[in-house]
C-alpha positions as CSV (number, residue, x, y, z in Angstrom):
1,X,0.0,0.0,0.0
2,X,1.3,3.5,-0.9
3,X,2.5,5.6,2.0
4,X,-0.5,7.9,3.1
5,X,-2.8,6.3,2.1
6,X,-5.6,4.7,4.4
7,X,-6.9,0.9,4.4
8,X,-10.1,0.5,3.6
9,X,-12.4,-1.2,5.8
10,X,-12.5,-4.2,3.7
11,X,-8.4,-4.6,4.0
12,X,-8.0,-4.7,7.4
13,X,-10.4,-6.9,7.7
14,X,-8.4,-9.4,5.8
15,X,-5.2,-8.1,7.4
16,X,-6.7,-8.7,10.8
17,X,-8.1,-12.4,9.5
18,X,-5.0,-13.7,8.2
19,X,-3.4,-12.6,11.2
20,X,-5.4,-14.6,13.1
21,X,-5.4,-17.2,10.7
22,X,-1.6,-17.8,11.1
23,X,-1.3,-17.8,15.2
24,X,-4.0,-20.5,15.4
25,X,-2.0,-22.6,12.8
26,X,0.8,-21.9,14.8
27,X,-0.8,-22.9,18.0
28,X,-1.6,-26.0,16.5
29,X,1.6,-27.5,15.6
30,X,2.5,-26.0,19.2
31,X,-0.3,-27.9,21.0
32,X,0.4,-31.1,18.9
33,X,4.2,-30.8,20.7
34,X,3.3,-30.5,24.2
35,X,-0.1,-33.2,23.8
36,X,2.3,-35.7,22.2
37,X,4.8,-35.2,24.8
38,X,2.5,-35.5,27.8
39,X,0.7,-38.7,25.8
40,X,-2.6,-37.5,25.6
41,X,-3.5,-38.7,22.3
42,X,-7.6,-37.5,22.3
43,X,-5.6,-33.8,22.4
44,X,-3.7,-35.0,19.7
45,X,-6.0,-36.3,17.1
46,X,-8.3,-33.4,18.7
47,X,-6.3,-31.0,16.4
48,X,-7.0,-32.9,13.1
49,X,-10.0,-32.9,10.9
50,X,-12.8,-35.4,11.7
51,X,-12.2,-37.3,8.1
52,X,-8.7,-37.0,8.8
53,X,-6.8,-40.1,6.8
54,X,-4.6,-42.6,9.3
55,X,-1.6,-44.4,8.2
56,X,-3.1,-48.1,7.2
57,X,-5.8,-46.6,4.9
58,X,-8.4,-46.1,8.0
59,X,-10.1,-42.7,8.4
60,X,-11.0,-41.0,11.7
61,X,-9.7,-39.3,15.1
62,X,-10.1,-42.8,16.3
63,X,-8.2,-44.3,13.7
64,X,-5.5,-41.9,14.0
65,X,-5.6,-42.1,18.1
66,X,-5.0,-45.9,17.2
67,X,-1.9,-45.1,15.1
68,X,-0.4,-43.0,17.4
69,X,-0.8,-45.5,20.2
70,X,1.0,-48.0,18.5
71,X,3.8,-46.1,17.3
72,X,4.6,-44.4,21.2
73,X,4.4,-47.2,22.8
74,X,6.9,-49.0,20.4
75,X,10.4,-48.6,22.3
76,X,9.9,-45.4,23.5
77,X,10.0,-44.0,26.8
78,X,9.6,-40.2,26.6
79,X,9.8,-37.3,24.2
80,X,10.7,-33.8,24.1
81,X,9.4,-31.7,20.6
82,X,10.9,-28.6,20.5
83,X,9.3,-26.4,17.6
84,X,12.5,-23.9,15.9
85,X,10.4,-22.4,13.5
86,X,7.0,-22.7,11.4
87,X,6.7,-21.1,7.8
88,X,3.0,-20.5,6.6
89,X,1.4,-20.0,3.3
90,X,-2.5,-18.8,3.8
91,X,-5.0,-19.6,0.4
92,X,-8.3,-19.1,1.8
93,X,-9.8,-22.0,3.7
94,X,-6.4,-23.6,3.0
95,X,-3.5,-23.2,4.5
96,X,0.4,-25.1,4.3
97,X,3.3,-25.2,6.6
98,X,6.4,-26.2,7.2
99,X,7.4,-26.7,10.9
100,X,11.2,-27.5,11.7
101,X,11.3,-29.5,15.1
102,X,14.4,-30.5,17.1
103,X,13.4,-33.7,19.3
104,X,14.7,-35.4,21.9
105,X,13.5,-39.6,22.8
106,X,14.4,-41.9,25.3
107,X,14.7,-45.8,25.0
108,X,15.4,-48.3,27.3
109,X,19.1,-48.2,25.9
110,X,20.1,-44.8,23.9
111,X,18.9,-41.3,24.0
112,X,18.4,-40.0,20.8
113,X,18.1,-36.6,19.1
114,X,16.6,-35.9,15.7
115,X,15.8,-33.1,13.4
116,X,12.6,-33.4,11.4
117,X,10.4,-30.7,9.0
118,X,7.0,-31.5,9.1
119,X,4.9,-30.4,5.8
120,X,1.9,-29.3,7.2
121,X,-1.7,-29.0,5.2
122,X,-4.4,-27.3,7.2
123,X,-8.2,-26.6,6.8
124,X,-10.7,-24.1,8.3
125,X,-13.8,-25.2,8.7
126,X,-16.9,-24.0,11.0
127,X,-14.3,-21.5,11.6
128,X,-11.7,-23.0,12.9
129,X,-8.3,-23.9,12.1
130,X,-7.6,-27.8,11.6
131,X,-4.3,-30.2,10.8
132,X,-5.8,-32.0,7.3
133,X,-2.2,-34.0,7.0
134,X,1.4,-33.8,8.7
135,X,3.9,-35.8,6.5
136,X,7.6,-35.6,8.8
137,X,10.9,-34.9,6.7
138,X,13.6,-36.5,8.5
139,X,17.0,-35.5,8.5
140,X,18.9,-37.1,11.0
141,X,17.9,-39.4,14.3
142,X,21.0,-40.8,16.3
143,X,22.5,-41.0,19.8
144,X,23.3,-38.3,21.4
145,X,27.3,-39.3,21.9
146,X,27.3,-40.4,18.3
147,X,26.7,-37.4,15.4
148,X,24.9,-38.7,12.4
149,X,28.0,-38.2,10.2
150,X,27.8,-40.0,6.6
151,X,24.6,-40.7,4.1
152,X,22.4,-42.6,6.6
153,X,21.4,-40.5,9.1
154,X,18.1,-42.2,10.0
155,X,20.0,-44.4,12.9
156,X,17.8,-46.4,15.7
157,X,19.6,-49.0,18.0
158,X,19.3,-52.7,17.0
159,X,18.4,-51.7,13.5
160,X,19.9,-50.9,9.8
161,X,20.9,-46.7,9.1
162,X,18.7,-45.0,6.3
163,X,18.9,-42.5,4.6
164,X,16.1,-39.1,5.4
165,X,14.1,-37.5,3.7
166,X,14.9,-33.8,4.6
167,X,16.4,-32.5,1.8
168,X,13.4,-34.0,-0.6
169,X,11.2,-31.3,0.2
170,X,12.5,-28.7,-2.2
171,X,14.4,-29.6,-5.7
172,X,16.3,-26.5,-4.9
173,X,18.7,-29.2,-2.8
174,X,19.9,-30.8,-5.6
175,X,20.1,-28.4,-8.0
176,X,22.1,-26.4,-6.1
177,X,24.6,-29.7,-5.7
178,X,24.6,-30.6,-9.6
179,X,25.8,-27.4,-10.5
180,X,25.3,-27.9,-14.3
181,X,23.4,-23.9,-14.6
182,X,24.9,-22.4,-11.2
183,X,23.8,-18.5,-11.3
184,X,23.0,-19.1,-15.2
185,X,19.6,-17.1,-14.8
186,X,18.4,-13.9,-13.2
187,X,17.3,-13.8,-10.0
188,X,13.3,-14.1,-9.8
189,X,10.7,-11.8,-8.7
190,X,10.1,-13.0,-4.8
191,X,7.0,-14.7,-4.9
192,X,3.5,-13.7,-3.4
193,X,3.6,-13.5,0.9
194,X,1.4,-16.7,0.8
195,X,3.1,-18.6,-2.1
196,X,6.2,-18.5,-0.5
197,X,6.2,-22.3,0.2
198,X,4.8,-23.3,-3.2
199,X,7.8,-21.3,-4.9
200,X,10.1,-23.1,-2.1
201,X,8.5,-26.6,-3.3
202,X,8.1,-25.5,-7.3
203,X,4.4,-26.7,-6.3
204,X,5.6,-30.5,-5.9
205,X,2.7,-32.9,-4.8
206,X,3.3,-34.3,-0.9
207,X,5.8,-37.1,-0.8
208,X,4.4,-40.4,0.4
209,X,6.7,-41.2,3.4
210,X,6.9,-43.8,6.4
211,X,6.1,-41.4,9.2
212,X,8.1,-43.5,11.9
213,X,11.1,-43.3,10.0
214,X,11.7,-47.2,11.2
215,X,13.5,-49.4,9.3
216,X,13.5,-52.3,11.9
């Protein structure tokens, strides 16, 4: 807006809506931290749409509070998510995100620390703001004496290294390592506020992923 000159009534009121729009996404991915630390999994599934989609192919909170069970309960004693930044692109009813998270687990035999970026869909409905689908980029998970030096990153005790999936969730990773056209084109125009992610991405669909990371 030019300098001097007033907002109509009309612009603040979107200013003012998708300022609230993005501190309610970000006090979701906030809540989802401390409810799955403290293990209570109705918060958790409490923060996702009703027909939200379950790893397995089921559908539902309940079918999602299922999933979750299994997966805390497998090998791990206690968590700490610590959220280290959150990126939002607003469309409407429609929303994305990308949430970086340093975590800290216990086992019964290693404490572990990973880095992971969740890609984050969200949804408003009745008015509210609603988790549609996390899908966790991975970039490194190993004990905390041992840094994840090398290609496999992904490290759990008793089980084979992988590889993450971090640096999947932009091309801009490996063109920037092939080199072939480095600085060969003009900078581009910045994109829109809210397409900031979707330029990031180059509008790539949502990887399919194994949101455990587990290879054992």
């Amino acid at each position: 807006m030019p300098p001097n000159q007033q907002a109509s009534p009309s612009d603040l009121q979107a200013r003012v809506e998708r300022l609230e729009a993005l501190d309610e996404i970000r006090q979701l991915a906030a809540k989802y931290a401390v409810a799955l630390d403290q293990r209570d999994l109705d918060a958790v599934v409490g923060l996702f749409v009703d027909d939200v989609g379950a790893p397995g192919g089921r559908r539902g909170r309940e079918a999602l509070r299922d999933w979750y069970d299994a997966a805390m309960r497998r090998d791990l004693l206690g968590t700490a998510h610590g959220i280290v930044g959150h990126v939002i692109d607003v469309d409407g009813p429609a929303a994305s995100g990308i949430v970086y998270s340093r975590n800290d687990l216990e086992t019964e035999s290693t404490w572990l620390v990973e880095f992971v970026a969740y890609l984050d869909s969200y949804e408003r409905r009745d008015g509210r703001w609603w988790f549609r689908r996390r899908t966790p980029m991975f970039w490194y998970r190993s004990d905390l004496t041992e840094p994840p030096l090398g290609e496999n990153k992904m490290r759990w005790p008793g089980a084979a290294s992988s590889p993450g999936t971090f640096h999947e969730i932009s091309a801009a990773w490996a063109e920037f390592w092939s080199d072939e056209d480095r600085h060969s084109h003009p900078v581009p125009a910045p994109p829109p506020a809210d397409r900031w992610i979707a330029a990031l991405r180059r509008d790539a669909p949502t990887p399919r992923v194994d949101p455990t990371a587990r290879t054992d």
